[in-house]
C-alpha positions as a printed Julia matrix, in Angstrom:
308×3 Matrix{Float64}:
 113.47  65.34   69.71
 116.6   66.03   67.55
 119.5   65.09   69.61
 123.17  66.51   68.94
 126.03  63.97   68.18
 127.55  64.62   71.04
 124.91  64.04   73.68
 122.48  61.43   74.0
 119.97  62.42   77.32
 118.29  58.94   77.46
 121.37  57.29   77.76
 122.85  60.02   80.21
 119.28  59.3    82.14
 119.37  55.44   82.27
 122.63  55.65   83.57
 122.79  54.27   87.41
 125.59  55.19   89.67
 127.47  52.56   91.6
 127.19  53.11   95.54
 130.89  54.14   96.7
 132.48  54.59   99.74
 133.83  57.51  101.85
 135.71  57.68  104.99
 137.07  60.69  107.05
 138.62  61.31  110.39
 138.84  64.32  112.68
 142.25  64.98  111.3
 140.23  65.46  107.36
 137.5   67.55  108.96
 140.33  70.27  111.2
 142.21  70.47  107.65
 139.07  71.27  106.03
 138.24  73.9   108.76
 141.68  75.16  108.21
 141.11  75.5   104.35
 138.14  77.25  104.82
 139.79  80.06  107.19
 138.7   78.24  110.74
 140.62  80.38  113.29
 142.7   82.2   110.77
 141.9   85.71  112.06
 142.76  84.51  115.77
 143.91  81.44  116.35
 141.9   81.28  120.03
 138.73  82.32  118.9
 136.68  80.99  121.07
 133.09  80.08  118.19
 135.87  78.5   115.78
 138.46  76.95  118.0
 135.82  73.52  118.42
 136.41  72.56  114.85
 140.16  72.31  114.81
 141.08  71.37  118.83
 139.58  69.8   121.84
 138.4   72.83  123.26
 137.94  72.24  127.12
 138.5   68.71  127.39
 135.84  67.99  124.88
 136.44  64.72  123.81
 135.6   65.29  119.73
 135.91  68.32  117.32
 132.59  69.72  115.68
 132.42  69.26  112.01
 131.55  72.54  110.14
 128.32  71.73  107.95
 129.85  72.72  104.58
 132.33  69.22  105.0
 129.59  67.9   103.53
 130.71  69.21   99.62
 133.62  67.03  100.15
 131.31  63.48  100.07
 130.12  64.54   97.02
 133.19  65.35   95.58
 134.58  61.64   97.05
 131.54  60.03   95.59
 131.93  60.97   91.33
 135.35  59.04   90.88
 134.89  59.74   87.24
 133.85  63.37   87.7
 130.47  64.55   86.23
 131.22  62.26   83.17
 127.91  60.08   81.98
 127.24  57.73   79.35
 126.14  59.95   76.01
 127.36  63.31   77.71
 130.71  64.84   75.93
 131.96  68.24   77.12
 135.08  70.17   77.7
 135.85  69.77   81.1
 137.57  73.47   80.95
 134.17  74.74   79.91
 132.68  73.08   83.1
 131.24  76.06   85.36
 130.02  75.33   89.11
 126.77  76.86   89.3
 125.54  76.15   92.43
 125.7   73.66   95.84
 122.73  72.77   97.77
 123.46  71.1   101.42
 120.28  69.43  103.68
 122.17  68.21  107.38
 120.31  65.54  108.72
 122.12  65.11  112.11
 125.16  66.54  113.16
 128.07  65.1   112.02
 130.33  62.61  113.6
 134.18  63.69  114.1
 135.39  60.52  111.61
 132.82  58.58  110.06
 132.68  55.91  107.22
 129.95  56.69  104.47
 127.69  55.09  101.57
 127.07  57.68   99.17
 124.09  56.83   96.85
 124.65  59.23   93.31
 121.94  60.41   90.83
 120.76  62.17   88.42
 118.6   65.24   89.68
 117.71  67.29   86.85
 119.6   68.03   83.14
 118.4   71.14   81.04
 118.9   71.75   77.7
 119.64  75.76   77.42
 121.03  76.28   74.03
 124.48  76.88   74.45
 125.02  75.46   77.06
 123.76  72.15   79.33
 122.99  72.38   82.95
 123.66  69.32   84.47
 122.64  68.67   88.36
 124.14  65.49   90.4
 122.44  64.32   93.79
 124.76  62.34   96.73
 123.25  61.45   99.53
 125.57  60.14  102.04
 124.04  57.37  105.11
 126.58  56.49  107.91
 127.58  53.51  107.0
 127.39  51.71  110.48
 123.89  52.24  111.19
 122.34  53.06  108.01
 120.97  56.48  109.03
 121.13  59.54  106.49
 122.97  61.99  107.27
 123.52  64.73  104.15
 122.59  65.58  100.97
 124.55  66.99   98.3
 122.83  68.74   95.13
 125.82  69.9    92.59
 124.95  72.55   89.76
 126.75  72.22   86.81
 127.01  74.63   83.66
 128.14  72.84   80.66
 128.81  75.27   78.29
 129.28  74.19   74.57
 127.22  71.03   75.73
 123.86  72.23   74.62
 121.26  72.38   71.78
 120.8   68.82   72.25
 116.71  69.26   71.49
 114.15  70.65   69.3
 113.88  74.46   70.25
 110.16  74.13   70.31
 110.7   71.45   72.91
 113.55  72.4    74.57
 114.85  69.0    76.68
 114.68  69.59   81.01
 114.28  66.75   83.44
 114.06  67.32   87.05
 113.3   64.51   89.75
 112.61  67.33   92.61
 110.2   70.24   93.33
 111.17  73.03   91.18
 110.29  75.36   94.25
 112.9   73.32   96.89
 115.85  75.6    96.43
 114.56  79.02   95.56
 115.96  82.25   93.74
 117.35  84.16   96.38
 116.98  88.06   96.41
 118.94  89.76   98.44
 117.2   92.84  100.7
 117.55  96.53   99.74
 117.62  96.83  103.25
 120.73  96.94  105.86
 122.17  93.58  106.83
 121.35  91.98  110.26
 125.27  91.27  110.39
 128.57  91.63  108.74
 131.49  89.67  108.37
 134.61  90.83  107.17
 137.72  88.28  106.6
 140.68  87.78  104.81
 141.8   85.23  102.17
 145.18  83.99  102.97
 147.64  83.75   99.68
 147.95  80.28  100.65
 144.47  79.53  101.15
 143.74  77.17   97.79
 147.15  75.81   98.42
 145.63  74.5   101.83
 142.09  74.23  100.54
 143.08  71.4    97.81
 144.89  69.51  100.57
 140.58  68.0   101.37
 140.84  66.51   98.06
 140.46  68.95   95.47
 143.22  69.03   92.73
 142.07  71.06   90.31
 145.29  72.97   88.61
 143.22  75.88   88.28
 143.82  76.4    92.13
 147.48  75.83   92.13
 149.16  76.29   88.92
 149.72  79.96   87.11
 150.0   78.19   83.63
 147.27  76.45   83.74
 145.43  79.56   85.33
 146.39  82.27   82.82
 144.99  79.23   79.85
 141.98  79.6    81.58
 141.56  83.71   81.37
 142.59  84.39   84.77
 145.39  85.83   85.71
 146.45  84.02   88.34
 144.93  80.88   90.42
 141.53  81.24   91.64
 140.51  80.15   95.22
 137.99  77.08   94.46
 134.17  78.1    94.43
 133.74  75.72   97.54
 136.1   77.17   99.99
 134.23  80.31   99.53
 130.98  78.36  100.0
 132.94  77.45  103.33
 133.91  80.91  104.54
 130.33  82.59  104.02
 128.65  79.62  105.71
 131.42  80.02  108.51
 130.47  83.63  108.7
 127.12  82.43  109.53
 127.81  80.17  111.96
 129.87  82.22  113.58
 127.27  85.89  113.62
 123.98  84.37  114.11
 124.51  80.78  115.22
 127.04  81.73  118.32
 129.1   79.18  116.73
 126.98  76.76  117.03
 127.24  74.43  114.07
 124.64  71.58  114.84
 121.93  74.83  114.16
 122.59  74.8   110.6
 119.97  72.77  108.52
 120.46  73.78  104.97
 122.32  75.72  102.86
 122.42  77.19   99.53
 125.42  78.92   97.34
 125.02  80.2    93.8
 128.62  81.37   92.39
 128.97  84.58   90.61
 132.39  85.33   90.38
 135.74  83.91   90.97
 137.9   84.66   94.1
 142.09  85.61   94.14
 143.59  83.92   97.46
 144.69  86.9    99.06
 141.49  89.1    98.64
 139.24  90.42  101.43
 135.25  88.66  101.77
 132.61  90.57  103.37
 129.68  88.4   104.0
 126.39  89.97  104.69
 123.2   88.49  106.06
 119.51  89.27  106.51
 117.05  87.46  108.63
 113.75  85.87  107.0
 112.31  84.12  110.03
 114.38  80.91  109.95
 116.58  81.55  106.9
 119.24  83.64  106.68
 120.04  85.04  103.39
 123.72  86.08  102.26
 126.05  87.75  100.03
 129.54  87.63   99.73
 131.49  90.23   98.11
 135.32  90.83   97.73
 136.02  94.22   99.05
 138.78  95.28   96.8
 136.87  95.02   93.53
 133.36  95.71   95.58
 131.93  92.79   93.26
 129.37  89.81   94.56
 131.23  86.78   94.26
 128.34  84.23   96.22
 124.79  84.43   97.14
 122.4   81.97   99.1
 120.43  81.32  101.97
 120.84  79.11  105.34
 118.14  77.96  107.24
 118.76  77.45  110.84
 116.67  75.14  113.34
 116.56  78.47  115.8
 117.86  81.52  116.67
 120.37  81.83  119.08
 119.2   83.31  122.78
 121.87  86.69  122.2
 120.1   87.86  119.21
């Protein structure tokens, strides 16, 4: 294998992540719901109000599924950095997030998240690097997510011989699929509207990337102004779903996948649509005032909902 100067996979693969930490309380999980556009469109919607009051005397808040991004995030103090792996963080691309819920999630919890790494790919120009939390309640040991992180290192690759080129996976290449979206019409729609403030609120669960916030540090990037983060999207599709076909039920969700396309302006318009293959729903999210994709996926659901 000839290996780059700048990257060095055995010692990026011997690495071993500490276990951290991570606690949140219903008061994390309504401002995450908020960020994510929970009740934006009517503040007394009756399938969103659960996960940001106590609906009808109940005595906790529902959790919406996609919290679960945030343990990862909590869990990689350091970022994605690894021993023998240099990059420019600016070049860092998310490509994709894959979610498995275990059991629903309590309304505050404290967490052990055990980190590793899933798979790293050698594609030429660029690296693909892909980080694994899975997060156990720390009380009674029990799992209750995992977290799969897709990152596209770009600049970071050509680390192998291109005869041989370098991948390492430690999961079935067939677990998260390619997604093709139907030629046929959507089961549902979803239309909804990105507040201008809606990063602003977003970062607030922990995310503090400039490229959110700040118009310099935006306009460095090639954008002209700051993007909503790839997540909170993840969060309004997956709330579209929960919303159309689970009855807004959010214990029915079991998985979920996102691949990001595009970038997203706070103050555009996402139509989410969704087709039914049995037990997974597949999705696409496009922004409606430049009719281009922006997110695909899938969700699979434990079972469909009586009304449908």
């Amino acid at each position: 294998m000839v290996q780059s100067s700048k990257f060095d996979p055995d010692r990026a693969l011997a690495h071993k992540y500490p276990e951290t930490t991570y606690s949140y309380t219903e008061r994390d999980a309504v401002i995450y719901a908020l960020g994510v556009g929970a009740c934006g469109r009517d503040a007394i919607d009756a399938d969103e109000l659960k996960f940001v009051y106590h609906e009808n005397g109940q005595q906790h808040i529902q959790v919406l599924p996609t919290f679960a991004a945030l343990f990862s995030l909590g869990s990689m103090e350091d970022g994605l950095d690894l021993p023998g792996l240099q990059f420019d963080p600016r070049l860092l691309l998310h490509g994709q997030q894959y979610i498995e819920v275990y059991k629903p999630f309590p309304s505050n919890a404290s967490l052990i998240n055990k980190v590793s790494l899933a798979g790293l790919h050698d594609k030429g120009k660029a690296a693909i690097l892909e980080i694994e939390t899975k997060s156990y309640l720390k009380e009674s040991g029990e799992l209750l997510c995992m977290n799969r992180l897709t990152a596209f290192l770009r600049g970071a690759g050509g680390f192998s011989n291109s005869g041989h080129p370098f991948s390492y996976s430690n999961y079935p290449t067939n677990q998260v699929p390619v997604v093709k979206i139907p030629k046929k019409q959507p089961f549902a729609v979803f239309e909804d509207s990105v507040q201008p403030s809606q990063a602003l609120l977003y970062r607030l669960s922990g995310d503090y990337n400039p490229l959110h916030s700040d118009p310099t540090i935006a306009k460095i990037a090639g954008f002209s102004r700051p993007i909503l983060h790839g997540l909170c999207t993840l969060g309004f599709a997956v709330r579209a779903i929960t919303k159309c076909i689970c009855r807004g039920d959010a214990t029915n969700i079991k998985s979920i996948s996102g691949r990001f396309l595009l970038h997203v302006y706070p103050g555009e318009t996402l139509v989410t649509e969704m087709w039914f293959e049995g037990l997974r729903v597949i999705y696409q999210v496009k922004v409606k005032e430049r009719n281009r994709a922006v997110l695909s996926g899938f969700v699979d659901i434990h079972r469909l909902a009586s009304s449908l």
